[in-house]
N, C-alpha and C positions, 0 to 999 in steps of 0.2 A: 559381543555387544560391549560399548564402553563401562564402565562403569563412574556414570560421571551423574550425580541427585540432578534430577531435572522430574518436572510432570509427566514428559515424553518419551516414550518408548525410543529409543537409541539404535539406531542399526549399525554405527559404524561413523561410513563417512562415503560422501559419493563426490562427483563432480560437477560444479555448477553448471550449467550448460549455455547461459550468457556470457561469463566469468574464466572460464576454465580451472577456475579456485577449487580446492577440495576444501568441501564444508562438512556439517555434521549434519548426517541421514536421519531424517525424523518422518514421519509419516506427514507432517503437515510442507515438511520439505520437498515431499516427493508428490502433493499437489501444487506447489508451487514452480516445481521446474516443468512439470506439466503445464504451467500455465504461459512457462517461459516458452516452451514448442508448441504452443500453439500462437503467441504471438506472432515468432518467426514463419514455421513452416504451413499453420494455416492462414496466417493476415497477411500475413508477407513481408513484415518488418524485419528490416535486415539485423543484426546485433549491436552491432555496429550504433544503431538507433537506440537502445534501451539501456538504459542504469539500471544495474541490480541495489536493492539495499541500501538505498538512500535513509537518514534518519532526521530528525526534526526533534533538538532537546528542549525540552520546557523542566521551569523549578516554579511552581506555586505553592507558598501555604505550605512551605516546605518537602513537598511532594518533586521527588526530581522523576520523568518519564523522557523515555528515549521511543519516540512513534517512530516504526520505519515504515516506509513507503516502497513496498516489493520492487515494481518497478516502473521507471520514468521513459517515457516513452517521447524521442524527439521527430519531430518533423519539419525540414529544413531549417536546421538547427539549431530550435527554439522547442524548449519544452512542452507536448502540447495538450501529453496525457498522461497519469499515475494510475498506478494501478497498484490495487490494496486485496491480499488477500487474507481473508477471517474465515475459519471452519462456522458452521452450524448459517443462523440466519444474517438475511443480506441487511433488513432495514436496521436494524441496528448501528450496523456499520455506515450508513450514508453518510452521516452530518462530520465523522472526523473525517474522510475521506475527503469531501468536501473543504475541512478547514484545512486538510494540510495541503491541497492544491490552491487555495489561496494566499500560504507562506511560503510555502519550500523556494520560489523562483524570485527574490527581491523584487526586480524588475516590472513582475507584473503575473496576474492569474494567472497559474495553467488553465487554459478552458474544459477539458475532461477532465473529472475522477469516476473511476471502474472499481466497483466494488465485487468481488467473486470467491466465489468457497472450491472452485476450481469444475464444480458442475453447472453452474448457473453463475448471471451477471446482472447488473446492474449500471447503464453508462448516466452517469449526470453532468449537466449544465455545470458548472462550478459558477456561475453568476444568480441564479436564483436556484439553484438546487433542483431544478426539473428533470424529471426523471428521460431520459432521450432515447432509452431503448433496452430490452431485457435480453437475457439470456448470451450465452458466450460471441454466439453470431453478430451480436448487436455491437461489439467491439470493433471500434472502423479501422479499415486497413489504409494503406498508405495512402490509395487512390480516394477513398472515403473521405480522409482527414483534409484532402484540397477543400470541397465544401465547407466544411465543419470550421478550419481557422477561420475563413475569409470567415462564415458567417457569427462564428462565437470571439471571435478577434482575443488578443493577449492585453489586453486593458492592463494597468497598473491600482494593484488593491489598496484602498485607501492606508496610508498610515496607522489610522486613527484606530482604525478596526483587527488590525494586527492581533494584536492584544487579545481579545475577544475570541479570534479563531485559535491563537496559541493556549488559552484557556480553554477552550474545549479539548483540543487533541489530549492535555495534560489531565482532565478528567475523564475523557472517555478511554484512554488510552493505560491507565493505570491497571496495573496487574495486581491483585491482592491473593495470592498465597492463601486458598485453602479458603477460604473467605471469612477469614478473622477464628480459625481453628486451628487448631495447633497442627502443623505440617508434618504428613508421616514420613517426609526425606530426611533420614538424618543429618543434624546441623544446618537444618535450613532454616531461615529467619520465618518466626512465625509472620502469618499475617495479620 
């Protein structure tokens, strides 16, 4: 095991499996490359299609947070769906989920964001945040996503409101260390 202060149980290090990257082996890691082969080898999304690891910096009020966005998912290739994984519950997670699919592509919406803890999911509208379909099954596959663009289209997110969605990702997104207790990692920055 490494021996490197983290919250996380540490195994080592494995191989990304979109990526072919050696990363570090966490137990939330090894839901997540689980979530990567089921992408692929049950939706049918080639790799080739998906960004691992994408991130989205925000600084407010001081506060600097680095949101990553697990993995982006393109369909003739135009962004069309992110997918956010979070352990424990899903509704929590919708709304930054949500707001980072409304900045990460300048351009315009992604029209999916997938919220999933790796056993269950979550697919939303990224235009009014509607819930479109539960559980891992409900994540559309390639042939799925033909319907889905034409009908949820790549609109461009107003300017204006930028702002607003980057301010949420930067509040919901913020990591506090112990939650304002003093951290039993040695030398770790209290929270």
């Amino acid at each position: 095991m490494a021996d490197i202060p983290s919250h996380h149980l540490i195994y080592g290090t494995c191989i990304d499996y979109i990526t072919g990257r050696e990363i570090v082996d966490t137990d939330d890691e090894r839901l997540r490359q689980g979530i990567a082969r089921f992408l692929v080898e049950q939706k049918g999304w080639p790799k080739s299609a998906i960004e691992a690891r994408r991130t989205i910096d925000t600084l407010f009020a001081g506060n600097f947070v680095q949101s990553t966005i697990d993995f982006v998912v393109r369909h003739k290739g135009r962004r069309f769906m992110i997918v956010r994984y979070g352990p424990g519950s899903l509704v929590t997670r919708e709304r930054p989920a949500i707001a980072a699919a409304r900045v990460l592509e300048p351009a315009y919406r992604i029209p999916l964001a997938v919220v999933t803890n790796g056993k269950d999911a979550v697919v939303l509208d990224t235009s009014d945040g509607k819930v479109l379909g539960e559980g891992l099954e409900a994540i559309p596959s390639p042939t799925e996503a033909e319907g889905l663009a034409e009908r949820l289209g790549f609109e461009p997110f107003p300017v204006e409101k930028r702002e607003r969605e980057l301010r949420i990702l930067n509040a919901c997104d913020k990591e506090v260390c112990c939650a304002g207790s003093p951290c039993p990692i040695p030398g770790a920055p209290e929270g």
